[in-house]
N, C-alpha and C positions, 0 to 999 in steps of 0.2 A: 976349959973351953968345951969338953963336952958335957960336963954336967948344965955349961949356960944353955947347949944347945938340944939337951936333951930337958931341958927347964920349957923352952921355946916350944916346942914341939908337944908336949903334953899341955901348956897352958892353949895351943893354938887349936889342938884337938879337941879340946875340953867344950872350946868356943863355937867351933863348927858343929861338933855335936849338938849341944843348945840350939845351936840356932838351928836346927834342921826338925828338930821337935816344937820348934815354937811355931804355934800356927795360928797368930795373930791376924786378924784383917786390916790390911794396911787401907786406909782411905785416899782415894784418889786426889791426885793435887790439883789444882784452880785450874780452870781448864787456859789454855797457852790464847795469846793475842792471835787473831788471825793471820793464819800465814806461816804460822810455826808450827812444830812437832813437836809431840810429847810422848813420852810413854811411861807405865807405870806395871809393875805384878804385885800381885796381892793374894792370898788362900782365900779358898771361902771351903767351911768344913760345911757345907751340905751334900748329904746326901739321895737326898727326893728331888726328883727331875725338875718339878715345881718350884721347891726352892732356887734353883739352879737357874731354871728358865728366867725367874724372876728377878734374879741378882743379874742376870746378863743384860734382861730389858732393862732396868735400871741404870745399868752404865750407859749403857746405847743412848735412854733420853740425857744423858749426862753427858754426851758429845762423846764418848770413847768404842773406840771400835776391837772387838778380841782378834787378835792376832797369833794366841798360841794358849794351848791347854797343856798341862803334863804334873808330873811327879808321880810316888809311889806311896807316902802314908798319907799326901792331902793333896788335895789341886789347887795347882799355882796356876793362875788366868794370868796371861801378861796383855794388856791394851796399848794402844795408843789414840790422840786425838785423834777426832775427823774435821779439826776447827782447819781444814786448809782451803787455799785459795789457788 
């Protein structure tokens, strides 16, 4: 039992590790039917304001509004629609 548990536990870390260095750009999903909510996070590894500025306007003509910035090796933007009614 605890080598299974001590198995679990190194494979589970293994994973969060990975995923905490993977700094993919998740692409926003189809934007939601009017009426509904959506949200979505995604990295964007810029660092020039410019870029920055410009991946935000981006999302905005793309119906998503930011609603939170944060992390420590890359910035996670989280949005959600503005399709509401």
């Amino acid at each position: 039992m605890r080598v299974t548990a001590l198995l679990f536990f190194v494979v589970g870390s293994a994973g969060c590790y990975g995923a905490a260095w993977d700094h993919t750009e998740v692409p926003p999903p189809p934007p939601p039917p009017p009426g509904a909510l959506a949200q979505y996070c995604t990295y964007n590894g810029a660092n020039d304001l410019g870029e920055v500025n410009a991946f935000l306007a981006a999302q905005a003509r793309n119906g998503w509004e930011l609603v939170s910035v944060g992390g420590q090796q890359a910035s996670v933007y989280c949005f959600r629609s503005t399709a509401r009614q």
